[in-house]
PyMOL Python script that loads the backbone (N, CA, C, O; Angstrom):
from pymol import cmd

cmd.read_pdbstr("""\
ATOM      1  N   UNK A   1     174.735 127.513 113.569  1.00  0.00           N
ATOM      2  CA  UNK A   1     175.628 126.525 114.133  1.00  0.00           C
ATOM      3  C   UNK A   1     176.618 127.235 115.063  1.00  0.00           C
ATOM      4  O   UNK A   1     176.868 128.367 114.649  1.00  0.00           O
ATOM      5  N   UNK A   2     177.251 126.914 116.187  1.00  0.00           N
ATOM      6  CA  UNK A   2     178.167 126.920 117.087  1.00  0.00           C
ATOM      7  C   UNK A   2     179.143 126.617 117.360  1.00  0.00           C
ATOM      8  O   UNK A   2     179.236 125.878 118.341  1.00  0.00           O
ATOM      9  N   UNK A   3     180.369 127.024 116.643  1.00  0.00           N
ATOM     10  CA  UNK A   3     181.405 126.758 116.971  1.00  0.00           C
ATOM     11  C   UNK A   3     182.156 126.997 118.179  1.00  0.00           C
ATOM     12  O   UNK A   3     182.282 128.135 118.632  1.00  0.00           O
ATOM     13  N   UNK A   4     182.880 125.533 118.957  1.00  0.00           N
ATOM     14  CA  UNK A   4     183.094 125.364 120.063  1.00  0.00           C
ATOM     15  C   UNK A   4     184.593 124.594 120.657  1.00  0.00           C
ATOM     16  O   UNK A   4     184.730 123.408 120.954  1.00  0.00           O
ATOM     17  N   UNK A   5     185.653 125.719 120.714  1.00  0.00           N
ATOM     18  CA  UNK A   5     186.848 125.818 120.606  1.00  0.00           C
ATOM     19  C   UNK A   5     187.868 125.628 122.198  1.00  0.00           C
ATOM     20  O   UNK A   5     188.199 126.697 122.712  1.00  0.00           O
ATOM     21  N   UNK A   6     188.150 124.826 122.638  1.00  0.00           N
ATOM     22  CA  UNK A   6     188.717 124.758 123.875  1.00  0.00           C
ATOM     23  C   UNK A   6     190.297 124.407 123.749  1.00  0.00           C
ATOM     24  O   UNK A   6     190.601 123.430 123.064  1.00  0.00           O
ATOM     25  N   UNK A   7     191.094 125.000 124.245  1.00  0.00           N
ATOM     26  CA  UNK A   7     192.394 124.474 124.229  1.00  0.00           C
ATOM     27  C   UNK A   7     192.922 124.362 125.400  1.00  0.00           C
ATOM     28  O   UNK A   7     192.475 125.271 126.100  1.00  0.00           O
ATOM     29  N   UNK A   8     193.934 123.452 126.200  1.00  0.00           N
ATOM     30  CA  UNK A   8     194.707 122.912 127.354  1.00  0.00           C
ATOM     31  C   UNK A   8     196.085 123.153 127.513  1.00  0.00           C
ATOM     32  O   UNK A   8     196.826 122.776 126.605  1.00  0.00           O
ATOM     33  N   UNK A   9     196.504 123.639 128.373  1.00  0.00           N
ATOM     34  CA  UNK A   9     198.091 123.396 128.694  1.00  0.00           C
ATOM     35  C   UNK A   9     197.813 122.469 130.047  1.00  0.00           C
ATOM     36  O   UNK A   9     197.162 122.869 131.012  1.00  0.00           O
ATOM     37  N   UNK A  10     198.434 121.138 129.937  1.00  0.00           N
ATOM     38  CA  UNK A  10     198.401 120.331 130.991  1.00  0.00           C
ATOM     39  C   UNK A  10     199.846 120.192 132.166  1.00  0.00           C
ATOM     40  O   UNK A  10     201.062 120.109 131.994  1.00  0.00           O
ATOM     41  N   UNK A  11     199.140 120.215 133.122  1.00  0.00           N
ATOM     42  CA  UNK A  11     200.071 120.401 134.596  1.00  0.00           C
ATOM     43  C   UNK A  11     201.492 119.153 134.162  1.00  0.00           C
ATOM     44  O   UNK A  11     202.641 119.312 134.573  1.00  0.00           O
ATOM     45  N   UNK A  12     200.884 117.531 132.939  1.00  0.00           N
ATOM     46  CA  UNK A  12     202.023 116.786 133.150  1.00  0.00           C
ATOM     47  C   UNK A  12     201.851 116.650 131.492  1.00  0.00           C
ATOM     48  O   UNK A  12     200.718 116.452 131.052  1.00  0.00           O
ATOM     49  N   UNK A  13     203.034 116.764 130.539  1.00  0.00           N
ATOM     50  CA  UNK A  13     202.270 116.319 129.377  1.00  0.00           C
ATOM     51  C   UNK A  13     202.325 115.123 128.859  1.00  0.00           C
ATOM     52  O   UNK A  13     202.385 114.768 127.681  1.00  0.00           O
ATOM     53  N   UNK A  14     202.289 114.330 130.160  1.00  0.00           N
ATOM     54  CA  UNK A  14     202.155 112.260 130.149  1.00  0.00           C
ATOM     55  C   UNK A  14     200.723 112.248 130.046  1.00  0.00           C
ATOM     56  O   UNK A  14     200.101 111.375 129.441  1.00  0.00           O
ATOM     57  N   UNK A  15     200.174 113.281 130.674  1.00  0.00           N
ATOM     58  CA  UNK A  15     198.319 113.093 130.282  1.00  0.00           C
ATOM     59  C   UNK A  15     198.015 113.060 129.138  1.00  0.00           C
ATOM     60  O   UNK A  15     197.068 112.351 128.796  1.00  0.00           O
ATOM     61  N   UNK A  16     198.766 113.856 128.158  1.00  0.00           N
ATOM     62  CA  UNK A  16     197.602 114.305 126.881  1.00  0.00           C
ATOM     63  C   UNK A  16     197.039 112.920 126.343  1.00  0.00           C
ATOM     64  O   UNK A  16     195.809 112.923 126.285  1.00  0.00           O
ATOM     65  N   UNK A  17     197.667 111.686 125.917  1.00  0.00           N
ATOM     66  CA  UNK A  17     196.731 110.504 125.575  1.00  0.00           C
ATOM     67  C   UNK A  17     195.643 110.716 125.903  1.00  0.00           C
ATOM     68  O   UNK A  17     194.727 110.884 125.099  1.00  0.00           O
ATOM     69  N   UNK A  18     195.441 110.775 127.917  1.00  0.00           N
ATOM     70  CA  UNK A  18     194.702 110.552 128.449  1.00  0.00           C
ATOM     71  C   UNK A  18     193.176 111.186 128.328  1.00  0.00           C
ATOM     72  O   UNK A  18     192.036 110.729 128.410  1.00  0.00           O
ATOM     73  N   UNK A  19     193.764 112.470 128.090  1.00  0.00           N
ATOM     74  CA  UNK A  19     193.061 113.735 127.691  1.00  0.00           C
ATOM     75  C   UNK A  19     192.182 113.753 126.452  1.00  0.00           C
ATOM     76  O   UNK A  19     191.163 114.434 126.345  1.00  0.00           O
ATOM     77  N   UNK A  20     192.707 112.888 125.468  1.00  0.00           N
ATOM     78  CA  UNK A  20     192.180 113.044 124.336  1.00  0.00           C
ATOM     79  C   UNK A  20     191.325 111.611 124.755  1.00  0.00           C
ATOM     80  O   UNK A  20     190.281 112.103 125.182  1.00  0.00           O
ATOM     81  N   UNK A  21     191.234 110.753 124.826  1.00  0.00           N
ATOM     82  CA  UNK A  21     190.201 109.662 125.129  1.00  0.00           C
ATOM     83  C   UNK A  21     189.307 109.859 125.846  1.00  0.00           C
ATOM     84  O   UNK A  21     188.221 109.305 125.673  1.00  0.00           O
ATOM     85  N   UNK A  22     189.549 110.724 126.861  1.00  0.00           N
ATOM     86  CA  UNK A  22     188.269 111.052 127.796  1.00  0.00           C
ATOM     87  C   UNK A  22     187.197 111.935 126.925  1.00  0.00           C
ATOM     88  O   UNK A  22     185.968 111.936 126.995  1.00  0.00           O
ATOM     89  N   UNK A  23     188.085 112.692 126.074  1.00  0.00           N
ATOM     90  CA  UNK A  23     187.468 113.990 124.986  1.00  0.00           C
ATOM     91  C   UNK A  23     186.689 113.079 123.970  1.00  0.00           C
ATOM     92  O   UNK A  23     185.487 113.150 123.715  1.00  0.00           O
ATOM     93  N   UNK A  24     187.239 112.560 123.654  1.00  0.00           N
ATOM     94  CA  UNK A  24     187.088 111.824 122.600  1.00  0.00           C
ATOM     95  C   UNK A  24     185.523 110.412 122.587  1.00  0.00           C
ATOM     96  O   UNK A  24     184.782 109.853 121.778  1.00  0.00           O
ATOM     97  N   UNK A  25     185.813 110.461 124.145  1.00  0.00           N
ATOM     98  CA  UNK A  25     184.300 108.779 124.877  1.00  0.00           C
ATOM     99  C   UNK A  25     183.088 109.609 124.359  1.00  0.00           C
ATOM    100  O   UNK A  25     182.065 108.928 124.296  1.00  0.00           O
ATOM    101  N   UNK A  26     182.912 111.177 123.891  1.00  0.00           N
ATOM    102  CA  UNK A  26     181.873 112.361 124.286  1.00  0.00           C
ATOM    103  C   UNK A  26     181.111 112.184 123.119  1.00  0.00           C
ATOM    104  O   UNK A  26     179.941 112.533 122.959  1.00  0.00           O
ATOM    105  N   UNK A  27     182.131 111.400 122.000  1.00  0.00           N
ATOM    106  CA  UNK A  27     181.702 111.290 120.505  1.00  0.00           C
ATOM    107  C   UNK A  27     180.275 110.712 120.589  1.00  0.00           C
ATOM    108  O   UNK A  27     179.954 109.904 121.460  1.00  0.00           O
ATOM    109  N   UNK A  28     179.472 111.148 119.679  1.00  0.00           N
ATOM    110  CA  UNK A  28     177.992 110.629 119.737  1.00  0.00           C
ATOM    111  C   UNK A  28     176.962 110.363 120.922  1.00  0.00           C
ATOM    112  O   UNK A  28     175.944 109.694 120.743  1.00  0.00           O
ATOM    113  N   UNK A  29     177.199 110.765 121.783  1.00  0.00           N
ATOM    114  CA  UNK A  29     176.528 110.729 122.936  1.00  0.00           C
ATOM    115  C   UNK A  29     175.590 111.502 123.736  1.00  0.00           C
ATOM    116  O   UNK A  29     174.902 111.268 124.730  1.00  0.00           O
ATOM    117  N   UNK A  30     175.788 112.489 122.982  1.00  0.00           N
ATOM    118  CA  UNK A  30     175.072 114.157 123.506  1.00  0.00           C
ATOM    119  C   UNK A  30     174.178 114.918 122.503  1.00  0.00           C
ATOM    120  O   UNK A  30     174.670 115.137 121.396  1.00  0.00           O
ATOM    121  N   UNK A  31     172.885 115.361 122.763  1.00  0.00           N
ATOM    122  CA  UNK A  31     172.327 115.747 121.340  1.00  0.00           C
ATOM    123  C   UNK A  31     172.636 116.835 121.131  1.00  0.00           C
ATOM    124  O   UNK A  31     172.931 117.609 122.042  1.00  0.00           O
ATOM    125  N   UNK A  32     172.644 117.095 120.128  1.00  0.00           N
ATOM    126  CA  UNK A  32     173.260 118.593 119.566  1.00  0.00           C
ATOM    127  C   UNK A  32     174.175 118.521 119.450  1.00  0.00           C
ATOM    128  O   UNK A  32     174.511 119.283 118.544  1.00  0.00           O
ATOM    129  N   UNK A  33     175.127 117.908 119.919  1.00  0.00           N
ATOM    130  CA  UNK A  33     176.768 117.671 119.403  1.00  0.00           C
ATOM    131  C   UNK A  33     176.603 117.004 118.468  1.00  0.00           C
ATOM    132  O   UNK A  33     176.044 115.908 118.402  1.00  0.00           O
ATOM    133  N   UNK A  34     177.353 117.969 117.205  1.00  0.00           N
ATOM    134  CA  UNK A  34     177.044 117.525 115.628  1.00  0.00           C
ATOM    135  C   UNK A  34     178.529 116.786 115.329  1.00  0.00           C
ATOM    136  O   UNK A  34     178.736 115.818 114.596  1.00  0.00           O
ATOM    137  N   UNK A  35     179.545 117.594 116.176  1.00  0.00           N
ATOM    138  CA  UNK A  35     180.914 116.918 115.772  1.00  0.00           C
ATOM    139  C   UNK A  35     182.058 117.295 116.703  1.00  0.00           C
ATOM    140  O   UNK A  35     182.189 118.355 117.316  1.00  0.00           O
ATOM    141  N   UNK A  36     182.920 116.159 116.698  1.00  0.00           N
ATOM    142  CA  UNK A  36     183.777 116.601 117.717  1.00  0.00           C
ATOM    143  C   UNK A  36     185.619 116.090 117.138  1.00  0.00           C
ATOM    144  O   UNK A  36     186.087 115.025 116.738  1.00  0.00           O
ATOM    145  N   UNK A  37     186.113 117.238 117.332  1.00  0.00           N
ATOM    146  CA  UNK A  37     187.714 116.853 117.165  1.00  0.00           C
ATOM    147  C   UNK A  37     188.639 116.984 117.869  1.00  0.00           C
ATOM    148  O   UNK A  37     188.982 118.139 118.121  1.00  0.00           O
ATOM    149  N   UNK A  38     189.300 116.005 118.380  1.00  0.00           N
ATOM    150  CA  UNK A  38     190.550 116.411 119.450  1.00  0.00           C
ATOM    151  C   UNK A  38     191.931 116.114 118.824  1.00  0.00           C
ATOM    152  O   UNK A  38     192.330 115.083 118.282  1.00  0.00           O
ATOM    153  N   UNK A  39     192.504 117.204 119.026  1.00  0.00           N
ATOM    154  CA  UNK A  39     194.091 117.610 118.478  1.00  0.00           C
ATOM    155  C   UNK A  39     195.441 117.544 119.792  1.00  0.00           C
ATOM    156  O   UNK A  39     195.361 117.909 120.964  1.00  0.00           O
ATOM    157  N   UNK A  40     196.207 117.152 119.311  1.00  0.00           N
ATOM    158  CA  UNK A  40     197.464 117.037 119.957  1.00  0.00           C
ATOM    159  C   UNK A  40     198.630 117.780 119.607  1.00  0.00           C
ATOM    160  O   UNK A  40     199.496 117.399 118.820  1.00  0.00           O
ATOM    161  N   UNK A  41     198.602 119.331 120.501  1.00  0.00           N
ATOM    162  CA  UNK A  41     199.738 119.372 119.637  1.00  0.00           C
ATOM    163  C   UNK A  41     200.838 119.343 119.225  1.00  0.00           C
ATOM    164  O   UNK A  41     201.594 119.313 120.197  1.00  0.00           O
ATOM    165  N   UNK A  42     201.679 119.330 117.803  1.00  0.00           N
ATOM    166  CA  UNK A  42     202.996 119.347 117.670  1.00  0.00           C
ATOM    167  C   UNK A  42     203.901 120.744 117.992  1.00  0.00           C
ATOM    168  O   UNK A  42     205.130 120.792 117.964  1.00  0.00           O
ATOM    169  N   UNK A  43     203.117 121.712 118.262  1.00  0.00           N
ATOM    170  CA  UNK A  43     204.036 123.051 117.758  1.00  0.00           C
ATOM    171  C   UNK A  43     205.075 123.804 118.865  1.00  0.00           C
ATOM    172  O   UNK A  43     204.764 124.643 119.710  1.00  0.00           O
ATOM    173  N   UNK A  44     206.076 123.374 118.654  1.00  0.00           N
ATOM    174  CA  UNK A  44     207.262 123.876 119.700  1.00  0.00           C
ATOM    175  C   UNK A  44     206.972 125.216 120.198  1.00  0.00           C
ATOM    176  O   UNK A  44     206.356 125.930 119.407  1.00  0.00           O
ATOM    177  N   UNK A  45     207.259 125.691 121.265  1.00  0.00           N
ATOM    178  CA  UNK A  45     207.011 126.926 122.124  1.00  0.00           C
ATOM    179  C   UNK A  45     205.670 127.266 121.941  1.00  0.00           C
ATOM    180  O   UNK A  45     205.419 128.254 121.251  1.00  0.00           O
ATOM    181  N   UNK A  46     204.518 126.438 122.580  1.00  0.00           N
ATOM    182  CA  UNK A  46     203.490 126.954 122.204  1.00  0.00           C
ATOM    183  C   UNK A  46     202.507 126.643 123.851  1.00  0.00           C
ATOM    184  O   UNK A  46     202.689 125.460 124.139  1.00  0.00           O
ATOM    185  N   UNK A  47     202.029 127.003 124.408  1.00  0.00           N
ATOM    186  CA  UNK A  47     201.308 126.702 125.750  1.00  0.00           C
ATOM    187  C   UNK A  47     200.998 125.843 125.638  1.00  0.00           C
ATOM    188  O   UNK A  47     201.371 124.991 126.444  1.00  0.00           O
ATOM    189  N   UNK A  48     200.027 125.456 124.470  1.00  0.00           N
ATOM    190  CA  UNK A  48     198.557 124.350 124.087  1.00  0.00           C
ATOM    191  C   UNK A  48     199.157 123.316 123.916  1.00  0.00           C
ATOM    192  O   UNK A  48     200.049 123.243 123.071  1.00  0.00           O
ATOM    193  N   UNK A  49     198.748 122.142 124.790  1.00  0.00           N
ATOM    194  CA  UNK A  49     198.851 120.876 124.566  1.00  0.00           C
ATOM    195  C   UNK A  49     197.739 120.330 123.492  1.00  0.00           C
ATOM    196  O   UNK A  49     198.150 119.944 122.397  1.00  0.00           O
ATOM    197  N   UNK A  50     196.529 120.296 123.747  1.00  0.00           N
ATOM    198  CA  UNK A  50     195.706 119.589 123.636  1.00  0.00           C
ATOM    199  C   UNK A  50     194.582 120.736 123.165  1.00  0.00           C
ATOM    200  O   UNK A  50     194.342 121.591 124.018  1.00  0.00           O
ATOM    201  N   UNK A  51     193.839 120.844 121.832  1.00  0.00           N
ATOM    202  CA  UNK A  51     192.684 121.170 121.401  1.00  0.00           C
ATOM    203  C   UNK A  51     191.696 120.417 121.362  1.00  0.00           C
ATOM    204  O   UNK A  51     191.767 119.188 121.356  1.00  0.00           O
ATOM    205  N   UNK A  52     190.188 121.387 121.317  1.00  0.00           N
ATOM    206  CA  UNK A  52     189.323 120.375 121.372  1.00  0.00           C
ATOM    207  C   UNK A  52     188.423 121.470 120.044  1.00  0.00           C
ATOM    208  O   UNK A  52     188.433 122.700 119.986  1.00  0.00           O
ATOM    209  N   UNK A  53     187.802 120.603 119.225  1.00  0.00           N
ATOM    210  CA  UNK A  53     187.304 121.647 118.147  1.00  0.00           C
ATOM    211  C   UNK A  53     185.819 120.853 117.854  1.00  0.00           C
ATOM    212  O   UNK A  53     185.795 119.760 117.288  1.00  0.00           O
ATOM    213  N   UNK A  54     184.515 121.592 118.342  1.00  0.00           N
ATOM    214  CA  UNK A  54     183.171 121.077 118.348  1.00  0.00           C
ATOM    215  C   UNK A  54     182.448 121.933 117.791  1.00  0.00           C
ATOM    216  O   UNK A  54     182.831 123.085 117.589  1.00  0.00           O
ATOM    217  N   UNK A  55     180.843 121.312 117.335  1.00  0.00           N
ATOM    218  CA  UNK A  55     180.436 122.077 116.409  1.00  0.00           C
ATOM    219  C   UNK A  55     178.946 121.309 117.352  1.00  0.00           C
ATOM    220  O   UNK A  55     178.814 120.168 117.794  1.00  0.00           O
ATOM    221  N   UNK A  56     177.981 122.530 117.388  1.00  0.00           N
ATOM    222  CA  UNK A  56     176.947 122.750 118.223  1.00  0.00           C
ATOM    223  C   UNK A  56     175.643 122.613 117.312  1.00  0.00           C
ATOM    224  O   UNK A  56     175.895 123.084 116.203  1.00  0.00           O
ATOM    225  N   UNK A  57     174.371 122.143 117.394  1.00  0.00           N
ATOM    226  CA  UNK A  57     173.466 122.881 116.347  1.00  0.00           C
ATOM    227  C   UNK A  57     173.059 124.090 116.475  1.00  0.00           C
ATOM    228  O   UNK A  57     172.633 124.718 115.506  1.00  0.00           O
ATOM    229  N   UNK A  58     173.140 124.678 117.879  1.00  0.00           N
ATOM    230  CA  UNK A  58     172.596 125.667 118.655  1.00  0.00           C
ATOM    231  C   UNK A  58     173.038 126.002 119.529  1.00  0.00           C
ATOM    232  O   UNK A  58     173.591 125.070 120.113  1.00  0.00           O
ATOM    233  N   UNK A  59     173.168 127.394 120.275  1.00  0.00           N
ATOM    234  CA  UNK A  59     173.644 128.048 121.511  1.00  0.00           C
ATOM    235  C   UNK A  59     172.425 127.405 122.911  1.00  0.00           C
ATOM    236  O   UNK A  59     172.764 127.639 124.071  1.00  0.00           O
ATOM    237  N   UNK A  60     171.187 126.692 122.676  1.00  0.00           N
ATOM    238  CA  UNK A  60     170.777 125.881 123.387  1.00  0.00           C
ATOM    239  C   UNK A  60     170.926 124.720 123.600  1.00  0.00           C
ATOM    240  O   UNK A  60     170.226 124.219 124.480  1.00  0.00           O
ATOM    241  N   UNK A  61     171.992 123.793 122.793  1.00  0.00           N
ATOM    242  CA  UNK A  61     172.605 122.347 122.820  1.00  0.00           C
ATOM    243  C   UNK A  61     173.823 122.502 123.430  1.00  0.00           C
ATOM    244  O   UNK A  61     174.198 121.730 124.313  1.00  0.00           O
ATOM    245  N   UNK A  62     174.659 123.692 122.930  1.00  0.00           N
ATOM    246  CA  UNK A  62     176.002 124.300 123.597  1.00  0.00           C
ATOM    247  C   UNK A  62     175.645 124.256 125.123  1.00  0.00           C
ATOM    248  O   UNK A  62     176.409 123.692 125.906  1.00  0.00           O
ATOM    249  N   UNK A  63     174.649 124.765 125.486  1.00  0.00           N
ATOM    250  CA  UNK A  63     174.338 125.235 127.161  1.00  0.00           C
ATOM    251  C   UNK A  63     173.995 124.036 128.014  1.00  0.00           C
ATOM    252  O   UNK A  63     174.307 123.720 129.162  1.00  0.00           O
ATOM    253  N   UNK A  64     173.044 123.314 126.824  1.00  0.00           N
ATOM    254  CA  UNK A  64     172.761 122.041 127.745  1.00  0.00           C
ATOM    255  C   UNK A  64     173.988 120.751 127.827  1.00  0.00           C
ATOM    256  O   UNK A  64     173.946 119.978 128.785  1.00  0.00           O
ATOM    257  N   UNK A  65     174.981 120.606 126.837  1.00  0.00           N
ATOM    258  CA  UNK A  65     176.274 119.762 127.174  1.00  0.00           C
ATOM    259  C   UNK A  65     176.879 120.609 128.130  1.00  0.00           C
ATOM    260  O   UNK A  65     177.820 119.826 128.260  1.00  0.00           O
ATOM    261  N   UNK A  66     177.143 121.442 128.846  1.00  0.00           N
ATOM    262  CA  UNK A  66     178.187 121.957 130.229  1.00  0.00           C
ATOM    263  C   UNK A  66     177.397 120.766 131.140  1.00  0.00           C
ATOM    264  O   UNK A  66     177.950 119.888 131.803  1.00  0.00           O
ATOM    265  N   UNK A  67     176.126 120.961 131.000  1.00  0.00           N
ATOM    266  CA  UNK A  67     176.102 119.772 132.571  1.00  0.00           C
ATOM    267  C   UNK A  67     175.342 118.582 132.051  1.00  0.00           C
ATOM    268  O   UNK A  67     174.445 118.053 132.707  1.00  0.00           O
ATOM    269  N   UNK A  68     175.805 118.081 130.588  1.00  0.00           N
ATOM    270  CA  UNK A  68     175.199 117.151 130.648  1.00  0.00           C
ATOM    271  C   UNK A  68     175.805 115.818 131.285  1.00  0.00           C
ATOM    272  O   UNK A  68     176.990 116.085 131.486  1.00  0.00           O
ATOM    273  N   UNK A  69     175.586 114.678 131.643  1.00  0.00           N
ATOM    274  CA  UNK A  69     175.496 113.388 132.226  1.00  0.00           C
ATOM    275  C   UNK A  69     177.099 113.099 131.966  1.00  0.00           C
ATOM    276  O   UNK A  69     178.007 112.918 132.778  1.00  0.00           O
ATOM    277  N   UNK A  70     177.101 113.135 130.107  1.00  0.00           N
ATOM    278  CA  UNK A  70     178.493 112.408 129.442  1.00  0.00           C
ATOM    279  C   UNK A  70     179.373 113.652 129.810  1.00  0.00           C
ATOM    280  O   UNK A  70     180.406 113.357 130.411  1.00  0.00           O
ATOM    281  N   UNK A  71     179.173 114.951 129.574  1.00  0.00           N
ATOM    282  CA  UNK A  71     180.146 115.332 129.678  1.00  0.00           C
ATOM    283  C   UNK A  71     180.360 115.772 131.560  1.00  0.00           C
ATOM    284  O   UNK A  71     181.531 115.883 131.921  1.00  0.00           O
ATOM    285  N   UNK A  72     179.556 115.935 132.348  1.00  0.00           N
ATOM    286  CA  UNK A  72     180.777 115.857 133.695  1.00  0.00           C
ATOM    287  C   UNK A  72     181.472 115.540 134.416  1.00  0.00           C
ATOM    288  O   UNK A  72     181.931 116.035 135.445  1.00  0.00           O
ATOM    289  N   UNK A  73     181.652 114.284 133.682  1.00  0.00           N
ATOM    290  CA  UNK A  73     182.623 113.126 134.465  1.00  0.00           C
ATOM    291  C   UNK A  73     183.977 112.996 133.301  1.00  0.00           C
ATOM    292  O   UNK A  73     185.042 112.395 133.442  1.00  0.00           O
ATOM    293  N   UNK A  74     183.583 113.627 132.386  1.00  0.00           N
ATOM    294  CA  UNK A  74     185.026 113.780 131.864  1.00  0.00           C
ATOM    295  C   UNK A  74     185.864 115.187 132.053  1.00  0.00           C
ATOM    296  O   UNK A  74     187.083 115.357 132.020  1.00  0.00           O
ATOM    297  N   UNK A  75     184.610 116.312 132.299  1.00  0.00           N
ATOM    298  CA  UNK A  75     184.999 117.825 133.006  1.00  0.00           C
ATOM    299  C   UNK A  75     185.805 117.416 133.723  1.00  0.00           C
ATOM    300  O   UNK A  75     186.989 117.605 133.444  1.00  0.00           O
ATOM    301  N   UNK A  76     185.507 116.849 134.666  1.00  0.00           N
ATOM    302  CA  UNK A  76     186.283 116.642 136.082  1.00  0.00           C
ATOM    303  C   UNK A  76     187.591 116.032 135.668  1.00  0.00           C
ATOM    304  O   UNK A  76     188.482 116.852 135.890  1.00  0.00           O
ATOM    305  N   UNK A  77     188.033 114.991 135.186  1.00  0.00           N
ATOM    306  CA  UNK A  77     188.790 114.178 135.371  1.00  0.00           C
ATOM    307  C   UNK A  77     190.189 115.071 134.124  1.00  0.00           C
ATOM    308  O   UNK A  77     191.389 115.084 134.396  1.00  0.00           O
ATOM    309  N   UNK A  78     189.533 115.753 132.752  1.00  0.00           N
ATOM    310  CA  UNK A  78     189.534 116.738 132.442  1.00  0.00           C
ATOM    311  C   UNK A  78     190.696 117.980 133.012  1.00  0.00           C
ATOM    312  O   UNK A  78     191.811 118.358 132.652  1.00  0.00           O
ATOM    313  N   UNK A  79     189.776 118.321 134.039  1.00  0.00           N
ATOM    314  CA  UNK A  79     190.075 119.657 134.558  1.00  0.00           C
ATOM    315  C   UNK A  79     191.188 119.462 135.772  1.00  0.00           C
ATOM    316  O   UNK A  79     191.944 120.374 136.105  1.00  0.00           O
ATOM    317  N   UNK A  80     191.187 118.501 136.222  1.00  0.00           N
ATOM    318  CA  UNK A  80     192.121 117.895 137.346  1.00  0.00           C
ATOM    319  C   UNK A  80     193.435 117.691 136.816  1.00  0.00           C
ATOM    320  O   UNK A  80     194.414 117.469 137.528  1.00  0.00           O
ATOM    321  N   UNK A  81     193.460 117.781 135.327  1.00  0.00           N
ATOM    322  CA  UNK A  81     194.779 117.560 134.585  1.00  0.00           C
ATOM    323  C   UNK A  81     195.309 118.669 133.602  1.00  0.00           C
ATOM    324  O   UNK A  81     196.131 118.517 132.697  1.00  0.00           O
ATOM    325  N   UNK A  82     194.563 119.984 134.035  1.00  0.00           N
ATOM    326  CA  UNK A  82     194.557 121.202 132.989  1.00  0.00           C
ATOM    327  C   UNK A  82     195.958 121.911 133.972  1.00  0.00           C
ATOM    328  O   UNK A  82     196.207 121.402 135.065  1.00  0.00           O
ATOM    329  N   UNK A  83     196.665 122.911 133.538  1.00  0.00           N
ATOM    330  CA  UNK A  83     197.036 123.936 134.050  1.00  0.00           C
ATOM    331  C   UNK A  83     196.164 125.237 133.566  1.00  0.00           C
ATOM    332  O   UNK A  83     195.656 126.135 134.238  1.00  0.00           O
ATOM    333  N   UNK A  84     196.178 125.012 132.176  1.00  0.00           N
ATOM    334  CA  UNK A  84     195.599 126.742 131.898  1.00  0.00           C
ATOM    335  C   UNK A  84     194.310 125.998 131.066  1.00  0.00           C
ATOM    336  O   UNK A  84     194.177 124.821 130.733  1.00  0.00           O
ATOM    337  N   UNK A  85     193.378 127.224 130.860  1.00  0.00           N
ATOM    338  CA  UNK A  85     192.283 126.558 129.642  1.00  0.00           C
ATOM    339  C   UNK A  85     191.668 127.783 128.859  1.00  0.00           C
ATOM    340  O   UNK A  85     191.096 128.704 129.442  1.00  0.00           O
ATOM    341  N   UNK A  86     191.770 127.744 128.009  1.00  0.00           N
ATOM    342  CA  UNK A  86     190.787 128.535 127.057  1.00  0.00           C
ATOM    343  C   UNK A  86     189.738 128.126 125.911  1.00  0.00           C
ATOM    344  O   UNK A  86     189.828 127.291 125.011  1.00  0.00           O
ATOM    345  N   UNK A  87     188.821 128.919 126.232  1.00  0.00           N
ATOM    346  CA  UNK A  87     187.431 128.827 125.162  1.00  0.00           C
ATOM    347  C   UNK A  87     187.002 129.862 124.060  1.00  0.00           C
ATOM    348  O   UNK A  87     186.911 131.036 124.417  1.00  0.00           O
ATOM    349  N   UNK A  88     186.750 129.561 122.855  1.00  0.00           N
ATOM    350  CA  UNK A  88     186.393 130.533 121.879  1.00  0.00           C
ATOM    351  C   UNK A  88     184.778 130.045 121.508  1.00  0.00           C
ATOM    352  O   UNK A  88     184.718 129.083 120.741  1.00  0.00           O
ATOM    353  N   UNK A  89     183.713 130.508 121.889  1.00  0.00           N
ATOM    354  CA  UNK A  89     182.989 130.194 121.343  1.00  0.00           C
ATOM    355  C   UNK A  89     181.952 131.260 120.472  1.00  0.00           C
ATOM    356  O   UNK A  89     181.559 132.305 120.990  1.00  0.00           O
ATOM    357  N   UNK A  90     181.543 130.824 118.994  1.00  0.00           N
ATOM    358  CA  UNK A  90     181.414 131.422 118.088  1.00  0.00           C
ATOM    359  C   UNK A  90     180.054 130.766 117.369  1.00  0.00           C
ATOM    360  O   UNK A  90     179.748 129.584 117.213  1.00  0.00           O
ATOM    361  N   UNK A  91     179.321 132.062 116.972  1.00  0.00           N
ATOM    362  CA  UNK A  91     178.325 131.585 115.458  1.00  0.00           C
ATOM    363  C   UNK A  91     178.897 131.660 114.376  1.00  0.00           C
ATOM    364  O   UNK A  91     179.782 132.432 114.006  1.00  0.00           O
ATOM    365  N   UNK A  92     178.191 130.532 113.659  1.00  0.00           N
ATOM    366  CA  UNK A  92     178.833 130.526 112.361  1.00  0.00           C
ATOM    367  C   UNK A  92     177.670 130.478 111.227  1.00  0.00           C
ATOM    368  O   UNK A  92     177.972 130.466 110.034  1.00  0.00           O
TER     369      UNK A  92
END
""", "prot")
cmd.dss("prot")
cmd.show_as("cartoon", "prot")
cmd.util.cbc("prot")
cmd.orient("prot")
C-alpha cells in the first residue's frame, strides 16, 4: 500500500473551504484510491493550511491518479490557490 501525503500553505486562507471540497469531489472516483482525508489546519505558527492524507493500492494507481480525468481539474484549480506544497510519499 501507498501512502500519499500532501500539505498546502495557501496564497489567501479564505480558500481553504474551497480547497478541501475540490479535494474532497476526488472521493470514490479513481481506481486505486482506497481512501482519502482532507484536514484543516488548527495549529498556530505553522505554514500548512490544508493536508491531504491518501492511501494508494499501489505505486501503479499512485502514478496513474497524477493525470487522471478527476484529478486534473482539481490540480489546477488546486494549485492556482497554493503558495508552497509538499509531498511525502511512502510504502507501507
Amino acid at each position: 500500500m501507498i501512502k500519499h501525503i500532501v500539505l498546502w500553505r495557501l496564497k489567501n486562507k479564505a480558500d481553504v473551504a474551497r480547497v478541501k471540497q475540490e479535494l474532497e469531489s476526488m472521493r470514490g472516483k479513481i481506481p486505486g484510491l482506497l481512501s482519502l482525508e482532507v484536514g484543516v489546519n488548527f495549529a498556530e505558527n505553522s505554514p500548512v493550511d490544508v493536508g491531504l492524507y491518501s492511501e494508494f493500492s499501489d505505486r501503479a494507481a499512485l502514478n496513474a491518479y497524477a493525470d487522471h480525468p478527476v484529478h486534473v481539474p482539481v490540480k489546477q484549480v488546486v494549485g492556482a490557490l497554493v503558495q508552497d506544497r509538499w509531498v511525502l510519499d511512502y510504502e507501507a
